[in-house]
C-alpha positions as CSV (number, residue, x, y, z in Angstrom):
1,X,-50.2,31.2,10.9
2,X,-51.1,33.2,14.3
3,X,-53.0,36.4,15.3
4,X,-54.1,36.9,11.6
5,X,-56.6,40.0,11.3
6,X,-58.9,40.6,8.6
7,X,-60.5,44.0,8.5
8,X,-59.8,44.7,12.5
9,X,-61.1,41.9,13.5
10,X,-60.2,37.8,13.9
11,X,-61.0,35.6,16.8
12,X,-60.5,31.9,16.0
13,X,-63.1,30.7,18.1
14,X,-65.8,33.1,16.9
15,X,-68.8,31.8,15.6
16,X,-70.6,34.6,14.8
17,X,-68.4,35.8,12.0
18,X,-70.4,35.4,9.1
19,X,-67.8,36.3,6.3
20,X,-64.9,33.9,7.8
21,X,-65.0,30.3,6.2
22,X,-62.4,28.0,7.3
23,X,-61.9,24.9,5.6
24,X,-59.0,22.4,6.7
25,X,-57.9,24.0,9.3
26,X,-56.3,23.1,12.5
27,X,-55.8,24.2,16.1
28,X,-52.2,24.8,17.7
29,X,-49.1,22.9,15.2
30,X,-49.1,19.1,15.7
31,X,-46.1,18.3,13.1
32,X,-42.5,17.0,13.8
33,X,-39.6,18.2,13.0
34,X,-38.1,16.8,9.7
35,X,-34.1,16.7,10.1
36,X,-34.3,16.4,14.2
37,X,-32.4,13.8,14.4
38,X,-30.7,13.6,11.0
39,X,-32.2,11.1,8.8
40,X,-29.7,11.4,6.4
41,X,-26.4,8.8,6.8
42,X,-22.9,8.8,5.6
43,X,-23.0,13.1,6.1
44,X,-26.1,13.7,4.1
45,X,-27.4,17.2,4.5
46,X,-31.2,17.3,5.9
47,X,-34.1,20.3,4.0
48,X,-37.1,20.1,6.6
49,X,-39.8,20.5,4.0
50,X,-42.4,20.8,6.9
51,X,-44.2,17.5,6.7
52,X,-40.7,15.5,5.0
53,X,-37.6,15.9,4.3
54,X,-34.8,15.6,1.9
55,X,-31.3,14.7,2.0
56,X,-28.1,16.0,-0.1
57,X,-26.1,13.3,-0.7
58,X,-22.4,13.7,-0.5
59,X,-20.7,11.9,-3.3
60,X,-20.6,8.9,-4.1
61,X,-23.5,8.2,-1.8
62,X,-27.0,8.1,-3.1
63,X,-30.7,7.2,-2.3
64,X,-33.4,8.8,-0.3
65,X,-31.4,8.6,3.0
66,X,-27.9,8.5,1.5
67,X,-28.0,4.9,2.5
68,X,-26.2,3.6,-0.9
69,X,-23.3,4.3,-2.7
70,X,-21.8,3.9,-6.0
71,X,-20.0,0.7,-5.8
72,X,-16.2,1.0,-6.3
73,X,-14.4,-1.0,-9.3
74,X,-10.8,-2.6,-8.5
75,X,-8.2,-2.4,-11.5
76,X,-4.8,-4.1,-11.8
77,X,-6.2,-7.1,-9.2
78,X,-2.8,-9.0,-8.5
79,X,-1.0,-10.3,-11.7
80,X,-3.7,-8.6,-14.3
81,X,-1.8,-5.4,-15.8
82,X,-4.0,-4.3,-19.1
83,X,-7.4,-4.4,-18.3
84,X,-9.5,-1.2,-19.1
85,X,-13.0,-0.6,-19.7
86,X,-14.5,0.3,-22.9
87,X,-17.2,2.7,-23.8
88,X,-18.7,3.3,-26.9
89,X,-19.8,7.1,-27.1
90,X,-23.6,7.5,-28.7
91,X,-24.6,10.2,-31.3
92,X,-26.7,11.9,-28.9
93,X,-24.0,11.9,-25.9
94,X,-21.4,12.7,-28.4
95,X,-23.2,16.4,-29.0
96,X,-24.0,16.7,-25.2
97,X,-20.2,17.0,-24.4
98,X,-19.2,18.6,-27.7
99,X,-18.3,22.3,-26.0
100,X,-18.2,21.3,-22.5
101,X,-17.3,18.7,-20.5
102,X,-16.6,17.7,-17.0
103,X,-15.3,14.2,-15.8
104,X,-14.9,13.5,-12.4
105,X,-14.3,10.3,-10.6
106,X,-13.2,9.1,-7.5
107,X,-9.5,7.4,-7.3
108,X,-7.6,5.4,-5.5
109,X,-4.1,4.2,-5.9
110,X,-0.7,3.5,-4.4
111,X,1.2,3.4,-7.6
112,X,3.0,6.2,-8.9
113,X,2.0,5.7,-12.6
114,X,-0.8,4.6,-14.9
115,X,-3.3,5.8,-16.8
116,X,-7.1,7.0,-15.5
117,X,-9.0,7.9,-18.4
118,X,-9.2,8.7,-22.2
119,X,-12.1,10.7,-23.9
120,X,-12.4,11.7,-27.3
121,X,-11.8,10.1,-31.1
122,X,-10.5,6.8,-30.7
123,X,-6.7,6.4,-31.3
124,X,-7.5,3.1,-33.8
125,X,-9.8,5.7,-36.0
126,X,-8.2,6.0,-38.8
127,X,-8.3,9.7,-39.2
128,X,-5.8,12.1,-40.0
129,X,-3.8,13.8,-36.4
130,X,-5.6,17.2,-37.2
131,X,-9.2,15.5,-37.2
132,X,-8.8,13.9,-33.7
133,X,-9.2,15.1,-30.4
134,X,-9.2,14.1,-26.6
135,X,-8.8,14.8,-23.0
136,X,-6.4,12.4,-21.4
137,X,-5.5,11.9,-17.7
138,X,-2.7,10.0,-16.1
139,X,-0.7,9.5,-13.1
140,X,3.1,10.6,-13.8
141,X,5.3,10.0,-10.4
142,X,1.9,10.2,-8.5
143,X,1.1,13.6,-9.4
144,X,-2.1,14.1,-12.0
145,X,-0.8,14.6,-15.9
146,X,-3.9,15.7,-18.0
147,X,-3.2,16.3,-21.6
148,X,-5.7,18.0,-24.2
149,X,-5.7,17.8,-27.8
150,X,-7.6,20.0,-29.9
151,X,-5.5,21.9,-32.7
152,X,-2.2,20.8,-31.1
153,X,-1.2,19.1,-27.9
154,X,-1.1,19.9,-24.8
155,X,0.3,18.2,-21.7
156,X,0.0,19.7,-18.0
157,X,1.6,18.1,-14.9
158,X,-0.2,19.2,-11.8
159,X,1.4,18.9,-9.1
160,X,0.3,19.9,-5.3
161,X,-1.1,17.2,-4.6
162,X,0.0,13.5,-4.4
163,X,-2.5,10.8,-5.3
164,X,-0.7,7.8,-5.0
165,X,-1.3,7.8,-1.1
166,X,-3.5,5.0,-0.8
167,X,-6.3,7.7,0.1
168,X,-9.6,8.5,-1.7
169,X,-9.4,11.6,-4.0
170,X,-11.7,12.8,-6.0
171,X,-10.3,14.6,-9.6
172,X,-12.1,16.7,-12.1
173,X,-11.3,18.0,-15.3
174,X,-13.3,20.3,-17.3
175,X,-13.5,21.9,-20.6
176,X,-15.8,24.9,-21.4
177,X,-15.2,26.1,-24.8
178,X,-11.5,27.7,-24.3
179,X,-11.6,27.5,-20.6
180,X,-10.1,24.6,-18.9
181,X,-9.8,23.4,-15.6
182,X,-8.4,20.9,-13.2
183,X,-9.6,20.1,-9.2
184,X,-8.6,17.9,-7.0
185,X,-10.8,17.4,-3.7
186,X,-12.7,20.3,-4.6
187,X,-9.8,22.4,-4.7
188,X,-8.9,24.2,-8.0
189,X,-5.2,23.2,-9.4
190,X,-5.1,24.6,-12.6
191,X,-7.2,26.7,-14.7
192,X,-5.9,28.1,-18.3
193,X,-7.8,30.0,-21.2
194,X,-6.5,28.1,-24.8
195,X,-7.1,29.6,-28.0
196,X,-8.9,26.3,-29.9
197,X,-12.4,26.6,-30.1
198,X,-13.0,23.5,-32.1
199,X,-15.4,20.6,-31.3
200,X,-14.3,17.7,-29.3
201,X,-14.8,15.0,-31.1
202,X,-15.9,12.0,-28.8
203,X,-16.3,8.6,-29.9
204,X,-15.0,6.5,-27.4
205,X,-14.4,6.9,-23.3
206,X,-11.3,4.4,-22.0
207,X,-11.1,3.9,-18.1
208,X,-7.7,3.0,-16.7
209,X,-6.0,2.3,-20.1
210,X,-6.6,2.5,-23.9
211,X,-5.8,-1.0,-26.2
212,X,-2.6,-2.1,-26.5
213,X,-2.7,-1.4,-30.2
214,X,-2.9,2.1,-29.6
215,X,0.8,2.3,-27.9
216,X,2.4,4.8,-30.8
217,X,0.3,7.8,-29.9
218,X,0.8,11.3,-32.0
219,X,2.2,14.2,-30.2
220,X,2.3,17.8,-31.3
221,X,6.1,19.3,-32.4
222,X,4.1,22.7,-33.2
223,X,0.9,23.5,-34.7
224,X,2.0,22.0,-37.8
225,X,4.7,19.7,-37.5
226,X,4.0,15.9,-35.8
227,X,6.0,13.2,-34.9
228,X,5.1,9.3,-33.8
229,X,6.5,8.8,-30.7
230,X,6.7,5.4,-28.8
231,X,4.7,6.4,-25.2
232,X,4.8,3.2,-22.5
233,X,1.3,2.5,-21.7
234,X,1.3,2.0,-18.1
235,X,-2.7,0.9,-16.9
236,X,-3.7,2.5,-13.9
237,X,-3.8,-0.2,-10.6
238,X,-6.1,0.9,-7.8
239,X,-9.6,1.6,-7.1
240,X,-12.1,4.1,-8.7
241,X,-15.3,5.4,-8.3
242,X,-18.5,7.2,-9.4
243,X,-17.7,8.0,-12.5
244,X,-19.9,11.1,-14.2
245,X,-19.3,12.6,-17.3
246,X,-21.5,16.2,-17.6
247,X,-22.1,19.3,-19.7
248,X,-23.1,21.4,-16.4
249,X,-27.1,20.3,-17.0
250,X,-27.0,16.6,-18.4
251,X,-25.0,14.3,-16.2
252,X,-24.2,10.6,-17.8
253,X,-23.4,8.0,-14.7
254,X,-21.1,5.2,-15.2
255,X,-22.1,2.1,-13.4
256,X,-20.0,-0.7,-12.9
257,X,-22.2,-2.7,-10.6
258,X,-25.6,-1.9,-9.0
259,X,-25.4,0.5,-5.9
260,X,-24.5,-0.9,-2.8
261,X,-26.1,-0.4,0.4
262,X,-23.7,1.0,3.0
263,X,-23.4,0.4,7.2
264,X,-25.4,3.2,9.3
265,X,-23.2,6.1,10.5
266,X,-23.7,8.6,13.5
């Protein structure tokens, strides 16, 4: 504060001022500037907070100067071709992402094929076609294929943008109630409003492939009619990366190894 007046009158240095207490108070402005230079790395954005700062990390980097990131998982390593990653979906998680749901990972691929992820009631469950549901995301001749299954099936190819370039991209699918959406790099690729309002039933997440067991998948003829039908499972080979699953307020982080602490940037 500067030239503050107080019933006509304020003069720092008076003394005679018998009504004006000052506790804790300094002459003049000795701080520093917070985010001059830019303690944040790998493109963090800086908040001066007057006496600290804090830094916005840009995904997947992390920590209180951006200085780690979420350390990247390889798939399909040389000869290996059906290796996936298993989670087991919790009670409590299972009711988080019930209505909505938003995946988002970072990939990283030069094949044209493969599966990415599979969320929702496990394929081995034995329930009846009607009871399960899932979101499902693959590569299909390097464009993204996501699929959704609530009251029938659903299968959108969205194409725009080609992900098997060897290049990081970063995909997001999303479910709100009948709402759903698809990004790619931030950039909005398809967005449709679908009449099934039901619950997704979630008991199992599948990164990169689902068990070989599960190769005769159910897919919809119409809302009432169903066929088996023999779909190749093709396991996704490449790279990904921070891997969150959210409901827009609680946001579940998939680890495969500790953080990693990255090389300084300018």
């Amino acid at each position: 504060m500067e030239d503050v007046i107080i019933n006509g009158e304020w003069d720092y240095s008076c003394t005679t001022l018998k009504t004006v207490y000052m506790e804790d108070v300094e002459s003049g402005c000795p701080r520093e500037a917070q985010c001059s230079p830019n303690p944040c790395e790998n493109g963090g954005h800086c908040t001066d907070n007057w006496r600290e700062f804090k830094c916005k990390c840009e995904r997947p980097y992390l920590g209180r100067t951006c200085q780690y990131n979420m350390t990247f998982a390889t798939f399909g390593y040389e000869n290996i071709t059906n290796g996936y990653v298993t989670v087991k979906v919790i009670d409590t998680a299972k009711r988080t992402v019930s209505s909505v749901v938003d995946i988002c990972m970072f990939i990283r691929t030069r094949e044209g094929h493969g599966d990415i992820f599979y969320l929702g009631t496990d394929p081995q469950d034995d329930l009846k076609l009607e009871d399960k549901t899932c979101i499902r995301a693959q590569l299909k001749d390097g464009n993204l294929r996501v699929s959704f299954q609530f009251d029938i099936t659903d299968g959108y190819t969205i194409d725009g943008a080609r992900l098997n370039d060897e290049n990081k991209h970063l995909i997001q699918v999303t479910r709100n109630v009948t709402l759903l959406e698809v990004k790619i790099n931030g950039t909005e690729h398809f967005r449709k409003t679908i009449s099934a309002t039901r619950d997704l039933n979630v008991t199992v997440f599948y990164l990169v492939g689902l068990p070989q067991v599960s190769k005769y998948i159910r897919q919809a003829v119409d809302s009432r009619q169903f066929e088996k039908k023999q779909t190749p499972q093709v396991h996704f080979k490449g790279i990904i990366q921070d891997v969150k699953i959210s409901n827009g307020t609680t946001i579940i982080v998939f680890e495969f190894f500790p953080p990693m602490l990255t090389e300084k940037t300018s």
